[in-house]
Wavefront OBJ file of the C-alpha trace (Angstrom):
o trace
v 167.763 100.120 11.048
v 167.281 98.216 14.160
v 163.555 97.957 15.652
v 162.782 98.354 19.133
v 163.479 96.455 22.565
v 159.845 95.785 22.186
v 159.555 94.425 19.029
v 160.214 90.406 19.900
v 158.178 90.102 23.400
v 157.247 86.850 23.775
v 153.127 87.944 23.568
v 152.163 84.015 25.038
v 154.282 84.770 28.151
v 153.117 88.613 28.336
v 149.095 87.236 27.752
v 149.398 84.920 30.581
v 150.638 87.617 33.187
v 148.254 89.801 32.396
v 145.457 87.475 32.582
v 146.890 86.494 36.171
v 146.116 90.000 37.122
v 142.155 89.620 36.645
v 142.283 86.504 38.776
v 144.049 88.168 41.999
v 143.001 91.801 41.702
v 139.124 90.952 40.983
v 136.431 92.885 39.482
v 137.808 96.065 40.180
v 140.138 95.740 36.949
v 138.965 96.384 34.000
v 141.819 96.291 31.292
v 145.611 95.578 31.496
v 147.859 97.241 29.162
v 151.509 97.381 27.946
v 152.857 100.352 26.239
v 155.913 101.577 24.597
v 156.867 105.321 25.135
v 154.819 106.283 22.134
v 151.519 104.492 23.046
v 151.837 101.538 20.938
v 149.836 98.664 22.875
v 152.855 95.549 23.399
v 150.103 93.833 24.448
v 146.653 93.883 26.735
v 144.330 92.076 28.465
v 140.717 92.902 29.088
v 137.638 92.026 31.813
v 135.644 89.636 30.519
v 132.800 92.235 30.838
v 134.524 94.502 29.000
v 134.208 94.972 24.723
v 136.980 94.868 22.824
v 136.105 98.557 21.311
v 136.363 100.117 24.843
v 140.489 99.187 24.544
v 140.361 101.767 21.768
v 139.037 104.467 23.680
v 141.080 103.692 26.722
v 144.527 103.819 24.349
v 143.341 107.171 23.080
v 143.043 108.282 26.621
v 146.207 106.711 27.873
v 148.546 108.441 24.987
v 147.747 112.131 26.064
v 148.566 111.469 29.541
v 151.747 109.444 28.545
v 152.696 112.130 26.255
v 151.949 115.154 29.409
v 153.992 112.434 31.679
v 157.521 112.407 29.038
v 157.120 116.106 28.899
v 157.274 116.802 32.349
v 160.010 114.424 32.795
v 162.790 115.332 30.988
v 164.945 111.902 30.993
v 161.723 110.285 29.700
v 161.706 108.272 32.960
v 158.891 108.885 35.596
v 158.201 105.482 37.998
v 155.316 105.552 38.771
v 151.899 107.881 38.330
v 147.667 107.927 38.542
v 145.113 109.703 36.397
v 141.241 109.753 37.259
v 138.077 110.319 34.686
v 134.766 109.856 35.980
v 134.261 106.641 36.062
v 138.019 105.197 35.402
v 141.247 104.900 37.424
v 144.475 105.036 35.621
v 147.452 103.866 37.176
v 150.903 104.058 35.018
v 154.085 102.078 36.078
v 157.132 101.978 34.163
v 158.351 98.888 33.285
v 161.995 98.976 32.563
v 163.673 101.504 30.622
v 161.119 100.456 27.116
v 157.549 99.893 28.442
v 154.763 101.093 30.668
v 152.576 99.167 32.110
v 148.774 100.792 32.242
v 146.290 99.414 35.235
v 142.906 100.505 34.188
v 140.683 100.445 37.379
v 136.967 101.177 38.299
v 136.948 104.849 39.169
v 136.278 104.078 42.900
v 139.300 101.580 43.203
v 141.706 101.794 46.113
v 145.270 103.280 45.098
v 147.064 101.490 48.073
v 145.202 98.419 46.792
v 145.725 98.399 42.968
v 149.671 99.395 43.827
v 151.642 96.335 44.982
v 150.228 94.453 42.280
v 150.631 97.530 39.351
v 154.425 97.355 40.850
v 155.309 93.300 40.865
v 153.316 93.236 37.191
v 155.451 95.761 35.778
v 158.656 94.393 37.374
v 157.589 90.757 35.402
v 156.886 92.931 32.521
v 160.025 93.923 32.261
v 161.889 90.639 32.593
v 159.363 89.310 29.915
v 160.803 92.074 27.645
v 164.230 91.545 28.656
v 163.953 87.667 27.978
v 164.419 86.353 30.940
v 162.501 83.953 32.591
v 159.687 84.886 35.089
v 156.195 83.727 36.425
v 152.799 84.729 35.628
v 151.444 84.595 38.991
v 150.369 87.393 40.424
v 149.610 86.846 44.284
v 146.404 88.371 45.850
v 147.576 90.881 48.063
v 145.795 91.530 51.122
v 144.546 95.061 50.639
v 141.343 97.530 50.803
v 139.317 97.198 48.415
v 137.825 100.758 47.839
v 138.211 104.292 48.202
v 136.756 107.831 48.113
v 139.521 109.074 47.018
v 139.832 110.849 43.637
v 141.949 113.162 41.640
v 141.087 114.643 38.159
v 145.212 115.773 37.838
v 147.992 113.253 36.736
v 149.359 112.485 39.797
v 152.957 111.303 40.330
v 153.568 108.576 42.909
v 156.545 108.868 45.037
v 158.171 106.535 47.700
v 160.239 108.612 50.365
v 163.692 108.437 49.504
v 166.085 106.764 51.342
v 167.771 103.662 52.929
v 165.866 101.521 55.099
v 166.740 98.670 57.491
v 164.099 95.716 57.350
v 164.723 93.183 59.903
v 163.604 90.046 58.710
v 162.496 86.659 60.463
v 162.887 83.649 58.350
v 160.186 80.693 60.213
v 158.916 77.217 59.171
v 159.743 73.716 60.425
v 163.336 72.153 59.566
v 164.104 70.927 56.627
v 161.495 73.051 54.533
v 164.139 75.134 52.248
v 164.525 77.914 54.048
v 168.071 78.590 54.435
v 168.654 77.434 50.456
v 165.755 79.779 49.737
v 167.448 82.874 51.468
v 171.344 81.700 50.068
v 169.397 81.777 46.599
v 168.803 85.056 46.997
v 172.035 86.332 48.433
v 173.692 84.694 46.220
v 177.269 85.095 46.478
v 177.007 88.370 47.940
v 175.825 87.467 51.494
v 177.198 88.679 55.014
v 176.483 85.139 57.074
v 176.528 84.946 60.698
v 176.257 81.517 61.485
v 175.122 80.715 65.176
v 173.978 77.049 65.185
v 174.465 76.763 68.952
v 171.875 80.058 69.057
v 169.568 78.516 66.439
v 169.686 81.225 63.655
v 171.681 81.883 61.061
v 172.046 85.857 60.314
v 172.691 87.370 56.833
v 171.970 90.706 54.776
v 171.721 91.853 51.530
v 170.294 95.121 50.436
v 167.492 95.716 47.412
v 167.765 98.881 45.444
v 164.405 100.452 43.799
v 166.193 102.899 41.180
v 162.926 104.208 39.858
v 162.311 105.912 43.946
v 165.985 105.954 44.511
v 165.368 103.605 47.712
v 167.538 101.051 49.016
v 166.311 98.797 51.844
v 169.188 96.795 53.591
v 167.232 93.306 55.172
v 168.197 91.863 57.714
v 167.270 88.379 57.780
v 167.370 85.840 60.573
v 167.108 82.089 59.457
v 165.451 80.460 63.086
v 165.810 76.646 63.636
v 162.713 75.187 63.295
v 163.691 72.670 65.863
v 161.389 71.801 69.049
v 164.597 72.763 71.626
v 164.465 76.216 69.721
v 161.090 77.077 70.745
v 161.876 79.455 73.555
v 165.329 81.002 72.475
v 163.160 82.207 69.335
v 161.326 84.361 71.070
v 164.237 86.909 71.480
v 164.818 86.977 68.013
v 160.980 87.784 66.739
v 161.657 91.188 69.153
v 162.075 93.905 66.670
v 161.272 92.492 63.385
v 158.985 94.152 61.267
v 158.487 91.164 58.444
v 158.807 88.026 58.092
v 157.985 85.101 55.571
v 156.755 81.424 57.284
v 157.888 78.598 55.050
v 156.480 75.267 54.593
v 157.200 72.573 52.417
v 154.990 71.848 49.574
v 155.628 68.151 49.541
v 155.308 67.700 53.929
v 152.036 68.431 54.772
v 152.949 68.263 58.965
v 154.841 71.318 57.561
v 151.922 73.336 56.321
v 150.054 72.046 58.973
v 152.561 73.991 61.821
v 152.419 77.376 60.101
v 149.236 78.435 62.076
v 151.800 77.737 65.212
v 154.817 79.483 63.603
v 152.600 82.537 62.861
v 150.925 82.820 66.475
v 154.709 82.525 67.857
v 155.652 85.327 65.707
v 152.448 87.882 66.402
v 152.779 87.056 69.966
v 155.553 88.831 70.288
v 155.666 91.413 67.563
v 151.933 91.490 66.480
v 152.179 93.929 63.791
v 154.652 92.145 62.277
v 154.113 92.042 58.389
v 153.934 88.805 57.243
v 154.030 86.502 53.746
v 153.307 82.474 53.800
v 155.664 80.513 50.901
v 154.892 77.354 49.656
v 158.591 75.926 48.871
v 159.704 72.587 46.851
v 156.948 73.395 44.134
v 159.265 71.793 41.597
v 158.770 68.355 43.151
v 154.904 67.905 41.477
v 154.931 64.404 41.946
v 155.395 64.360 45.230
v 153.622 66.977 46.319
v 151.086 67.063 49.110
v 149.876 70.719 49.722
v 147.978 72.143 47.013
v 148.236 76.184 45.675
v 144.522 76.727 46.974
v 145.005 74.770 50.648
v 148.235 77.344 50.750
v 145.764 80.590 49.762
v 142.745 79.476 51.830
v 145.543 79.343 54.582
v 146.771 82.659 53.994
v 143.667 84.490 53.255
v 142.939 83.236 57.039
v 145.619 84.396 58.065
v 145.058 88.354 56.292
v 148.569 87.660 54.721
v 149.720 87.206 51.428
v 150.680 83.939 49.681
v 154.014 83.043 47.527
v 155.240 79.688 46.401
v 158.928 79.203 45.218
v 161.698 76.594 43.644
v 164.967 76.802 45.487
v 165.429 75.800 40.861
v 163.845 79.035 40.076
v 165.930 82.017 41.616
v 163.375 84.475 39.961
v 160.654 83.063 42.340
v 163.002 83.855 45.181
v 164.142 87.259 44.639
v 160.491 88.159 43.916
v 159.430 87.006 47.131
v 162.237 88.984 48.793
v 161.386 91.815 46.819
v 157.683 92.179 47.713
v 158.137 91.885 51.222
v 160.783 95.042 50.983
v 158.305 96.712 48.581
v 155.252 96.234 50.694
v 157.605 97.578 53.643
v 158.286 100.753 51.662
v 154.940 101.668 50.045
v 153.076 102.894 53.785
v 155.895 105.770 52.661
v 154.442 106.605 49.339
v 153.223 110.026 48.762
v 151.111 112.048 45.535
v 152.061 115.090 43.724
v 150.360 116.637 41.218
v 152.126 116.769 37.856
l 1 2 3 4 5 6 7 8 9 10 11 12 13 14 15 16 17 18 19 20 21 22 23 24 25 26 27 28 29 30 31 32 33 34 35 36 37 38 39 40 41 42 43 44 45 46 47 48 49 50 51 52 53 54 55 56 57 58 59 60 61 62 63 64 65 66 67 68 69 70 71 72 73 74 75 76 77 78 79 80 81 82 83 84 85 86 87 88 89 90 91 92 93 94 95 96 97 98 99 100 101 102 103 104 105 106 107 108 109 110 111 112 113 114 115 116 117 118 119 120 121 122 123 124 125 126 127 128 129 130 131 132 133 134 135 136 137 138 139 140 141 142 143 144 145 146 147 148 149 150 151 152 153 154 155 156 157 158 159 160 161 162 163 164 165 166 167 168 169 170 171 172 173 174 175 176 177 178 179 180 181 182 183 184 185 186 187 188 189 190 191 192 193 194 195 196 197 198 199 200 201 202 203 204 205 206 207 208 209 210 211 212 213 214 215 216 217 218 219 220 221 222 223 224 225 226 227 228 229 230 231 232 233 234 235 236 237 238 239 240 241 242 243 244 245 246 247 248 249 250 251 252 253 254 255 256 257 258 259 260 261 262 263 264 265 266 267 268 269 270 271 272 273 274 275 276 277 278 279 280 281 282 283 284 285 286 287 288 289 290 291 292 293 294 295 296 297 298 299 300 301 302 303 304 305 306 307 308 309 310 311 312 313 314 315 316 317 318 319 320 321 322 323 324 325 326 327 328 329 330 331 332 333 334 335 336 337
């Protein structure tokens, strides 16, 4: 007989994800866990504060609820769901068709906080059980922090279902990756709409969330980071509801501009949604900008920090990714089970 999906994870590469989740969520986490449908623990990863006989308790309290969650759902597929006790918050994600990733929270933990990073986790989860090849970082989201908010049902998370259209600014100074970033990402599939005498380049390429059933279609426009640009950008920041600002990890006059790109783009469109990206990380030796000058930055900022390989397309299409899920999720909804 064949054994599971689950049987050969690579455990080093699962550890090290899961540990990246204590160092951007914070003390608000208090155990990370990876299930199979059963209940069988892939693999975990524990507060420091936290003994090691407390995991047992918490995997006897996750299998009831994963067992009410199969039952209810039919096709044995659910996306996403919560569960309070007194003093814990349980949030389950489902991690490709095999796993389920289990965020175990302090009981007054912010849902809309804990959720981007419950969702990017278990999406890395499931490349890590697929084989592929993926980071362990885990970015630190800016989100609240805490909340009254509590339910003693399993609740079932929902994102309204639909198609969305994201319109997209691509800034950062010339030369720092961006339009090889977003054709990494296209891929072959792209719409371009080359204007070089307009200074942007305008592609599209839609991400599908199967587990919500939600498609969002972006939009993005690649602006010339070039001086003579300046003003003709300002038309195309109108309307846009993210954008990512893109500096170059080994040009430090690069990093040193965002604070200009992002006042350009909040001037006109100031609740745009915004994510800084450190680019060219593959080029250690000559890099200039370090990962903590590009986090103090963002945390500045209030935005939320990425750095990515034009050689690692998985970096890429993460980024991308995010910024479409942390679009959707201000549509999320709970049901009770």
């Amino acid at each position: 007989m064949g054994g599971s999906t689950t049987d050969h994870v690579n455990s080093q590469k699962l550890k090290a994800l899961l540990d990246w989740m204590f160092q951007s969520v914070g003390k608000d986490l208090l155990a990370v866990i990876v299930v199979d449908r059963g209940g069988l623990i892939i693999g975990s990863s524990l507060n420091t504060g936290i003994d090691e006989d407390i995991l047992g308790g918490i995997a006897a309290l996750v299998e009831p609820v994963l067992k009410r969650i199969s039952s209810e759902f039919q096709s044995g597929s659910f996306g996403t769901g919560s569960f309070d006790t007194v003093d814990q918050r349980l949030i389950f994600t489902e991690a490709g068709p095999d796993a389920i990733l289990v965020v175990v929270a302090d009981g007054m933990a912010s849902i809309d906080g804990l959720f981007p990073y419950a969702y990017l986790c278990a999406e890395k989860v499931a490349r890590i059980i697929d084989g592929r090849t993926v980071s362990p970082v885990i970015p630190d989201f800016q989100s609240p922090a805490t909340t009254a908010d509590h339910h003693e049902d399993v609740m079932r998370i929902l994102i309204q279902e639909g198609a969305y259209v994201l319109k997209t600014i691509l800034g950062g100074d010339g030369g720092v990756g961006k339009t090889t970033l977003v054709h990494n990402f296209i891929d072959s599939t792209f719409e371009d709409d080359y204007k070089p005498t307009i200074g942007v380049s305008i592609m599209k390429k839609s991400v599908i969330f199967d587990q919500w059933g939600v498609q969002v279609r972006l939009q993005i426009f690649d602006l010339a980071g070039q001086k003579q640009f300046t003003r003709v950008r300002q038309t195309y920041f109108a309307g846009a509801k993210s954008g990512l600002l893109v500096f170059d990890t080994t040009r430090r006059e690069t990093f040193d501009n965002i604070e200009k790109w992002y006042q350009e783009a909040v001037s006109v469109e100031p609740d745009m949604m915004l994510m800084l990206i450190g680019n060219k990380i593959d080029l250690v030796d000559s890099r200039e900008v370090s990962k903590e000058e590009g986090k103090a930055l963002a945390d500045k900022l209030g935005i939320t920090y990425f750095e990515t390989s034009a050689l690692n397309r998985d970096l890429v299409e993460e980024a991308f990714r995010t910024l479409a899920f942390l679009f959707i999720q201000d549509t999320k909804i709970t049901e009770k089970m």
